[in-house]
Structures are given as C-alpha cells and as structure tokens.
ZADOGU-855095 format. One line per 5 residues: their letters; for each residue z, x, y of C-alpha. Coordinates in steps of 0.001 Angstrom, whole numbers, plus 524288, in hexadecimal, padded with zeros to 5 digits. Layout:
N
A = Z/X/Y  ...
//
This chain:
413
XXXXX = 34935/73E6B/440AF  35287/73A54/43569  35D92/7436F/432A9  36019/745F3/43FF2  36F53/7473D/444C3
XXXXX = 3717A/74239/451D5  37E5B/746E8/45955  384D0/73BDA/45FF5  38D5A/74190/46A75  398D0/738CC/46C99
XXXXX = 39722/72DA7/462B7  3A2BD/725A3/46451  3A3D6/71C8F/46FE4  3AD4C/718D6/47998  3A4A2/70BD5/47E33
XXXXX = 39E8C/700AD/478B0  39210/70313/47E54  39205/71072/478D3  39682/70CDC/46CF3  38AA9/70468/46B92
XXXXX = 3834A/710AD/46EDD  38843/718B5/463B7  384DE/70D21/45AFA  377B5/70C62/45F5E  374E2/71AB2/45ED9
XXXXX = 37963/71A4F/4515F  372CD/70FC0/44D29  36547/71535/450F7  367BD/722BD/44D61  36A62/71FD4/43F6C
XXXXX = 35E05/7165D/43F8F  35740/72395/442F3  35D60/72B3A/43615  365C3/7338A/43F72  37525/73570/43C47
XXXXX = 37D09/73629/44747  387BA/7414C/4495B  391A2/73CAA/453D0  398FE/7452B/45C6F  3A6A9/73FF1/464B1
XXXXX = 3B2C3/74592/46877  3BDDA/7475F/45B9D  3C590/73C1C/464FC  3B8FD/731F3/46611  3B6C4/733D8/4572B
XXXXX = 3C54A/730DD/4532B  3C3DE/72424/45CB0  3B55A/71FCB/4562E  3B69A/71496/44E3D  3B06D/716A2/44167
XXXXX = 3A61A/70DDD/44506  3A1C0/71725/450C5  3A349/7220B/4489E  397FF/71B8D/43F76  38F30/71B22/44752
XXXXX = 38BCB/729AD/446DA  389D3/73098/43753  393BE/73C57/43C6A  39CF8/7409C/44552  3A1FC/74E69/44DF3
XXXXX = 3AC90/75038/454E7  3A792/754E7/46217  3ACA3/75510/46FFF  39E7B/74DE6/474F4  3A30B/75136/48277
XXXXX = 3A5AE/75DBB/48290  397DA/766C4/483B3  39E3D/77216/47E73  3A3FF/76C55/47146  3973B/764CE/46F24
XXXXX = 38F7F/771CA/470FC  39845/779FB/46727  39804/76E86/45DE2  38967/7707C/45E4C  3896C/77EF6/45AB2
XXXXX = 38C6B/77B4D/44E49  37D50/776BD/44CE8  38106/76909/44698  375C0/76264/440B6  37229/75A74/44C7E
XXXXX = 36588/755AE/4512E  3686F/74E39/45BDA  37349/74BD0/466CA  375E7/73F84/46EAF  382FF/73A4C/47680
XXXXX = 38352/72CBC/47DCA  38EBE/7311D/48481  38E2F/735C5/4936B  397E3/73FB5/49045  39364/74641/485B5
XXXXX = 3849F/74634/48CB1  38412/75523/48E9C  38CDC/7593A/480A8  380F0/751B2/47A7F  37563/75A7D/482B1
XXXXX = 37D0C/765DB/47EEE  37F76/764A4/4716A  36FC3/7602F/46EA7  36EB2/76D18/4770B  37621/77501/46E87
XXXXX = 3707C/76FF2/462F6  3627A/7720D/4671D  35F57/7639B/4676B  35A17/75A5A/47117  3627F/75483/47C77
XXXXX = 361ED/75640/48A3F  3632A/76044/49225  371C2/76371/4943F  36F8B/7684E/4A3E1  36A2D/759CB/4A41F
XXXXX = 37567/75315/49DD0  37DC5/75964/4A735  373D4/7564A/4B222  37457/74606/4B126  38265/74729/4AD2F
XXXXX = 384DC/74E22/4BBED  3813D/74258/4C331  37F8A/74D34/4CFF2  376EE/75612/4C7A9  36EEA/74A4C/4C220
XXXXX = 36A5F/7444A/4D039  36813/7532B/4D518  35D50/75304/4CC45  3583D/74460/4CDE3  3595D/746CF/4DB70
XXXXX = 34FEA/752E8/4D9E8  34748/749CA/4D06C  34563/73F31/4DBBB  34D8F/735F7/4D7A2  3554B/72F76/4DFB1
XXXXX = 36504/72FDE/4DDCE  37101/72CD1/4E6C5  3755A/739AD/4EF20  380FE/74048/4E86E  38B7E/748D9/4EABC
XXXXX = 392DD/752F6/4E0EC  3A121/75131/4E607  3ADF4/757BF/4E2A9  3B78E/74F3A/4E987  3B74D/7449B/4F2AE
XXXXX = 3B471/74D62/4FFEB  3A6BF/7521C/4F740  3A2BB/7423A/4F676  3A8A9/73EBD/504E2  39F65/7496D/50A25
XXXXX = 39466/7456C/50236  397F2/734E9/50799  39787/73974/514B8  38A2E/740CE/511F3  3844A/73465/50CED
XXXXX = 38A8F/7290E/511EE  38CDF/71F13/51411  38DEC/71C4F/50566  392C9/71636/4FB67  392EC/71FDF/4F12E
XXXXX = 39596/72350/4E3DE  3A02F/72CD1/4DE79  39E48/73041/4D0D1  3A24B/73BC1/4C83C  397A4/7433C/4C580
XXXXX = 395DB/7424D/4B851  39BC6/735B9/4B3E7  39839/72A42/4AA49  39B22/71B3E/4A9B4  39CD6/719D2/4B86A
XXXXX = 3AA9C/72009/4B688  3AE5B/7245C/4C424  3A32F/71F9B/4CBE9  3A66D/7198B/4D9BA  3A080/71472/4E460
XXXXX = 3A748/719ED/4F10C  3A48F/7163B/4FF81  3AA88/72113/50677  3B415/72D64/504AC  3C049/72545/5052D
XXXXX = 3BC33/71E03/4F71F  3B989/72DB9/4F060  3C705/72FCF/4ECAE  3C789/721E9/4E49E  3B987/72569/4DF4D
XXXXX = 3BD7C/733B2/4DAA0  3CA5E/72D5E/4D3D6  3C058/72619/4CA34  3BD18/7335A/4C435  3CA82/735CB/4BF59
XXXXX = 3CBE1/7298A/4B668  3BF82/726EA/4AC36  3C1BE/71BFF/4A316  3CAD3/71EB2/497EB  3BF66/71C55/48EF8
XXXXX = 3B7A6/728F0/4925F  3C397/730D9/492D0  3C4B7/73EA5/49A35  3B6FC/74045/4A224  3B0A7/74D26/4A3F3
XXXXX = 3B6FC/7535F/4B181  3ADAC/755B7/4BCAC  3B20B/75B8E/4CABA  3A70F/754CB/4D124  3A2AE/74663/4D37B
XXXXX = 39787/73FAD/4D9A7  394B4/739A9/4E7B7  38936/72FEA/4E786  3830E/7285D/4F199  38257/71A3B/4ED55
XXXXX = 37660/71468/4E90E  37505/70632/4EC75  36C6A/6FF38/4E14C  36CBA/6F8D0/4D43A  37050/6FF43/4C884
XXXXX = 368A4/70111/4BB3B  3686C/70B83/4B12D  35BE9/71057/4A838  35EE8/71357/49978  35483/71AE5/4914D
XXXXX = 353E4/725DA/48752  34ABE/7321D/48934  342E2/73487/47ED7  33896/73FE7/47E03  33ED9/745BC/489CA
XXXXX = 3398D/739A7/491AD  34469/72E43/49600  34074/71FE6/491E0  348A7/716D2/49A29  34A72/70BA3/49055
XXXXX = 35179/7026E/49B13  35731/6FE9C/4A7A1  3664D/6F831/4AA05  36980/6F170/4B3F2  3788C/6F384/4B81E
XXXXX = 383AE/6EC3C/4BBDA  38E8C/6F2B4/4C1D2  39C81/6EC23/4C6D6  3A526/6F3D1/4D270  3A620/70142/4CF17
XXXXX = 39758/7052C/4C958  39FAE/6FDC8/4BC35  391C6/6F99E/4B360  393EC/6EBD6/4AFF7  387BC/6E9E8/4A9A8
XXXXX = 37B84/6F035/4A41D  36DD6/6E7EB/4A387  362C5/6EC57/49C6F  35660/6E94E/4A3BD  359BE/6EE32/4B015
XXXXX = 352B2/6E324/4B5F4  34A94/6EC5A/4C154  33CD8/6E810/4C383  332EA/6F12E/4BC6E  33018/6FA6B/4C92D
XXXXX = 33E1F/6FDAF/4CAF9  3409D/6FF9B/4BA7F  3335F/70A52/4BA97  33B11/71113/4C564  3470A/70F76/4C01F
XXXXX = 3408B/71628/4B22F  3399B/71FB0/4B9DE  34549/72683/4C009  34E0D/7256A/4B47D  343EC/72D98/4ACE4
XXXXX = 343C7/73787/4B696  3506D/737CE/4B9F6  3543E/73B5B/4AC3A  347DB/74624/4AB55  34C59/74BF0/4B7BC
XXXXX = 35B00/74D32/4B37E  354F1/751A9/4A6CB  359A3/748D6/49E41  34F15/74B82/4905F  356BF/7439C/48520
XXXXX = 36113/73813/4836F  361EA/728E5/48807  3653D/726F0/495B2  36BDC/71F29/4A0E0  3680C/71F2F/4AE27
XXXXX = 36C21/71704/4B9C6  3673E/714E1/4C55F  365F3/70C6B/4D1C3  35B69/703F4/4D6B1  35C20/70487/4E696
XXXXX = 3543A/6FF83/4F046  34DA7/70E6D/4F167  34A4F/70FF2/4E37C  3519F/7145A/4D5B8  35CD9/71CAD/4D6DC
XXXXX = 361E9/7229E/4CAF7  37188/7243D/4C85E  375C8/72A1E/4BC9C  36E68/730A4/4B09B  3737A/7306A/4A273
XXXXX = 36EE9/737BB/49983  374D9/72EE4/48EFC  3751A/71F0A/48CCA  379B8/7163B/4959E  3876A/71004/491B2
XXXXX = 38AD2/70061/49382  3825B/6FCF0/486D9  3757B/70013/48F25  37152/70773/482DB  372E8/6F982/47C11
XXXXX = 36B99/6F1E7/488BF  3607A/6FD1C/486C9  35F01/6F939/4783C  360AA/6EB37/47944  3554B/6EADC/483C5
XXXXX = 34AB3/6F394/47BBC  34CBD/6EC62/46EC8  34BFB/6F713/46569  34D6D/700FB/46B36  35713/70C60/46764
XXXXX = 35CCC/7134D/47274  36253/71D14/46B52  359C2/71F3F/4609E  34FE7/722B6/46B7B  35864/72CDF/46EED
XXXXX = 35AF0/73254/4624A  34CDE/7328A/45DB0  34A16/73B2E/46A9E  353FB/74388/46798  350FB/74549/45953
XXXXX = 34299/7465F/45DA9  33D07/73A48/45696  332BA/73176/45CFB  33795/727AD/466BB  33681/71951/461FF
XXXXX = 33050/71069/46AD2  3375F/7097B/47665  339C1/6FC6F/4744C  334CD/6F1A0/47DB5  34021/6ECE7/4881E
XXXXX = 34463/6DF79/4852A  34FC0/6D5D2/489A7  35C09/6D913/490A0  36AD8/6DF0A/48D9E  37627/6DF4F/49786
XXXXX = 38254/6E5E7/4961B  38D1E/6DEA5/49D96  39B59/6E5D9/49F6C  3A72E/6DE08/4A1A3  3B332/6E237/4AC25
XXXXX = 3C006/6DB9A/4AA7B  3C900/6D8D8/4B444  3D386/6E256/4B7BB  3DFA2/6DEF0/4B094  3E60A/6DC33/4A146
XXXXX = 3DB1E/6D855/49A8F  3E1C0/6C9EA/493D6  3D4BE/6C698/48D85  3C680/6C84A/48CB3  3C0B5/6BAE0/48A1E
XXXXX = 3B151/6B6D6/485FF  3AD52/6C481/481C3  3ADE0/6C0F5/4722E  3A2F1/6B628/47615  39B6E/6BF50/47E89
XXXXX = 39BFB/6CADA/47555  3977A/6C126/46970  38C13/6BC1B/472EA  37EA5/6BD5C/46C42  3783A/6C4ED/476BD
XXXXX = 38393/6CE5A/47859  38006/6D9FB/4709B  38C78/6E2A4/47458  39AF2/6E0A9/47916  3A598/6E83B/47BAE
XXXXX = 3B3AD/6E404/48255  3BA44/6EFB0/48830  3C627/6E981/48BB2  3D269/6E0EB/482C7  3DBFC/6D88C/4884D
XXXXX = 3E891/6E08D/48C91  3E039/6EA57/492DD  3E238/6EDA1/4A03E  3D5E6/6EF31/4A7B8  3D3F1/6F73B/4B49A
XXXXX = 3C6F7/6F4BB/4BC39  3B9C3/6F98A/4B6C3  3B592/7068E/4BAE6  3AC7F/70BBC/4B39D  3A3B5/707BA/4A579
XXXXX = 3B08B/70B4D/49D1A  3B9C9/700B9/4A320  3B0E7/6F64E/4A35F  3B7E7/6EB40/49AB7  3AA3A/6E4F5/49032
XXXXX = 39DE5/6E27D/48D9F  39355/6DD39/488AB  3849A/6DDB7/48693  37B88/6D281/4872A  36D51/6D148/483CD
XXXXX = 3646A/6C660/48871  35583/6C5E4/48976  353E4/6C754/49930  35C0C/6CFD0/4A37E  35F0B/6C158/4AA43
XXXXX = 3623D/6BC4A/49E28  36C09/6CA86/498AF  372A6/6C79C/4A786  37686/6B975/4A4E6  37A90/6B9A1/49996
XXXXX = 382A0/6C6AF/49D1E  38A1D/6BF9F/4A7BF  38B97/6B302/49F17  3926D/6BA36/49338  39ABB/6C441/49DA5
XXXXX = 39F74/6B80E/4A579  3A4F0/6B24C/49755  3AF17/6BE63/4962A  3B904/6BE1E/49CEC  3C5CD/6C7EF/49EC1
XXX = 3D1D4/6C3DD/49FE7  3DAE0/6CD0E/4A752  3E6C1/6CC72/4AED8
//
C-alpha cells in the first residue's frame, strides 16, 4: 500500500538499542512508500536531536503514555492508517488508539492481560502451559504467607507489571522482603516516574537456563523468527544476548510450540514479540510475554541472523494489509555483549575505540565518561557499554565476544 501513514507512538529514544530500532523502522517503512507520523511527549521532542527527529516525515505532540490523551487525540479522526509503539509503556495507548481509530492492533483486554504478569499466567496456566506458582501480594505479610505455603523456596519478588528487570529480586525467606520491596521505590533515572501499582508479585523460582523467542505475527498467526540464549550476572542483570540459542532441535520445536500458544492463548493477534522462558529438567517453562520487541539490540541479532530480512517491515505490511514477504533462511551468528564497570569514579575507559572500530562489530555504545560515579548494576538501564559482534558460528560469535570484552578495560577508583 503506498500512501499509507503509519503512527509511530513514542519515536524518540532514550537507548542505543532503541535508537537503532527507530532507525530501522524508518528505514524500511519509507522503502515501503509509507510516511511516518511520530508521536512523543512535548519534553522527549524538545530533547530529540534533529537527527532522531528525521527519521519520521512528521511530528505530534502527544502524552504516548497516557490512554486517555492518546484516545481524545484520536477523536479528531487524523488521517492514519496504521499504529505501532516499540515502547513497553506506551503498549496499551497504542491498542487503544488503533481501537479508536477503527484500525488493526490488538486487543486492548490483551495488552493489559501480558502486561499483568498475574493475569497473563492465569490464562497460560488454564492453556496447559506450565508457569512458576504466583502470588498477588500487597505487602510483605501477603508474600511471607504465600513462602510459607510453598517453601522452601527461593523465590522471586517482582512488581507486577514491570520492564527491564527493574525491581526484580531473588529472596530466600521473609527476612530479605523488606530489602526486595525497597527496589520498587527507585527506577533508574533514565525511565523517569513509573506507573504506580499497589500490588507486586511472589514467584516460586524456576531453576533452568534462560532464552527468549523473538517473532512477529502476521495473518493473526505468530512466526517465531529466533531463539537467544541469555547471560545474566548477580541480580537477573542481562549481560549478553546470543542469537542461535544453541538448544538441540527437539528442545527449539518445543520451545516454538509453546511460544505460539502462549501468545494465542493470551490473545495476542498483531505486533513483534519477546518471550522468555526457561529450559528445566521437566520441560519449557515460559516467563514473561511481550507484546512488543525485545530490547538489548535483539531486534539487530534477529536481522543479522536471517540476512534480509526486515523485522519491521513485516510488521508494517501486516498491519497495512499487504502480502507478507518471504522469510529469509537463518544464517551465521550475532551476540550482544554488555559491559559493568566497577563501582567507583570512573578515571578512564581504555580499548573501547579499537573494539568499537573492529570489523565484525556492527554496533557500540559507551554509557559511561570518566568523572562519573558509578553505583552497582541493577537493572538494563545502569549497565555501563556495549557492543555487538557478528561471526559465522555461535562458537566462533562467543570467542571472539570474550576476546574484544577482555580488551576494555575501566578504570575506577
């Protein structure tokens, strides 16, 4: 369809990684013949850099987080024939608004269904699939009762309907709650002010290995497009992102086969998509559902990996109602690989000019300067760089990872 507007709700970007998103998005949107309208707060669009705000033909002024603004703004029937966000927050503002406007998006009742992590493995419970037991907890005498109930643990505390692993912990009895349910007062500066919940969430742990699936749905079906592997350091902080998963090709078709209905059981009809979950020695166990892209430049691992393939033009050309393109062949490998500096004044930062200039690095990013001082990493918004490498083989995207990571090094005091 040429002509076409597409709404992009929230179109600056307050990481790298998504940054790289928008550009990507643009870039095979206007390949397409669609313009792009973008949406952000009045204070994001004032901090864009004009070469952010190029990337889309227009822009609104539009609180992208607020459901009731973005449903007046759409009363005014703006010529719009499409709606998209890759933002977590601004997930169910986007379902509404395509609502509003009579266009296709998914189901609000669903949005708010995967983004109510309780509400979400209610109904993949009911659909068979297996998920840790959890609690819907007030205060700290809701989770002790629910520890006691299903010792002897570890667990998880998390809020309920939180993003980035901001606030996650991993507790091993009531006396560790009240340091858990301090985390949920202090998100990183970069999100600022989170949406205020009176409930969190008490998990049983689930002992395995972590991966994720990433996909789009298209025709109402979801197409799981690849596996990552994870790497996490103390504190569920993701230090790394590998794309293929690695998992032997039994484990991967049931690894595929619950994602996709997982996400028709939540009800999930349109969009790209993250899911994670754990294999155990029982089986799959699925965490979390997103009904958006994952973050860490796994949209870029996804890409790299299916060599011309275009994640997002998939999803516009559903949306729009165009044919969808063939899916590329899977070929080589891609590794994100996050850096965490010491605690302490950053002095300097040395051998990151030679690894971001390396010819298999396709994207770096240093989050930290010298003078900064830097607390521990808690969560994906403090950690302090990284980079992406490419290589032909997962053995060979692992070396070479470690090699280049082992060449920076951060000088702090």
């Amino acid at each position: 369809m040429s002509e076409a507007t597409l709404l992009v709700m929230g179109n600056t970007a307050m990481t790298p990684w998504a940054r790289d998103q928008i550009r990507r998005l643009s870039e095979q949107a206007r390949r397409r013949g669609v313009r792009l309208l973008g949406a952000d707060t009045a204070a994001n669009l004032r901090r864009a850099a004009p070469e952010e705000l190029s990337l889309v033909d227009e822009v609104v002024a539009l609180d992208v987080y607020d459901a009731d603004a973005c449903r007046a703004w759409a009363a005014g029937r703006p010529r719009v024939d499409a709606v998209l966000t890759i933002r977590e927050l601004s997930v169910l503002p986007a379902a509404l608004t395509a609502e509003a406007l009579g266009l296709p998006g998914n189901d609000p009742d669903a949005v708010r269904r995967v983004r109510n992590k309780d509400l979400c493995r209610k109904r993949l419970r009911e659909a068979g699939l297996p998920q840790p037991l959890t609690a819907l907890c007030r205060d700290a005498a809701d989770a002790a009762r629910f520890m006691r109930d299903t010792g002897p643990g570890p667990w998880i505390v998390k809020p309920r309907d939180g993003l980035a692993g901001i606030g996650v912990s991993r507790v091993d009895g009531p006396r560790e709650l009240p340091a858990a349910l301090a985390r949920f007062a202090a998100p990183p500066p970069a999100m600022g002010p989170l949406p205020a919940s009176p409930y969190f969430l008490t998990e049983t742990f689930v002992e395995g290995d972590e991966y994720s699936a990433e996909g789009v749905v298209t025709g109402g079906e979801p197409q799981v497009l690849a596996l990552t592997r994870k790497g996490t350091a103390d504190g569920f902080v993701e230090v790394s992102q590998r794309v293929p998963a690695g998992l032997d090709g039994p484990t991967a078709a049931r690894a595929r086969d619950a994602v996709g209905r997982a996400l028709t059981a939540a009800g999930v009809t349109r969009g790209i998509f993250h899911v994670e979950f754990w294999v155990t020695s029982s089986g799959i166990v699925l965490g979390e559902l997103h009904d958006r892209g994952g973050g860490d430049y796994i949209h870029a691992l996804v890409e790299h990996t299916r060599p011309g393939l275009e994640l997002y033009g998939a999803l516009i050309d559903d949306l729009l109602g165009d044919a969808p393109r063939p899916v590329p062949e899977p070929a080589g490998s891609a590794r994100a690989e996050f850096l965490l500096a010491p605690a302490g004044r950053l002095r300097a930062v040395r051998g990151w000019e030679e690894v971001a200039r390396h010819p298999a690095v396709v994207a770096a990013h240093l989050q930290v300067t010298p003078g900064d001082v830097l607390g521990r990493a808690n969560d994906s918004y403090s950690r302090s760089g990284v980079f992406v490498a490419t290589a032909d083989t997962p053995d060979g995207v692992d070396t070479l990872a470690a090699a280049l990571a082992s060449r920076i090094v951060f000088d702090t005091e």
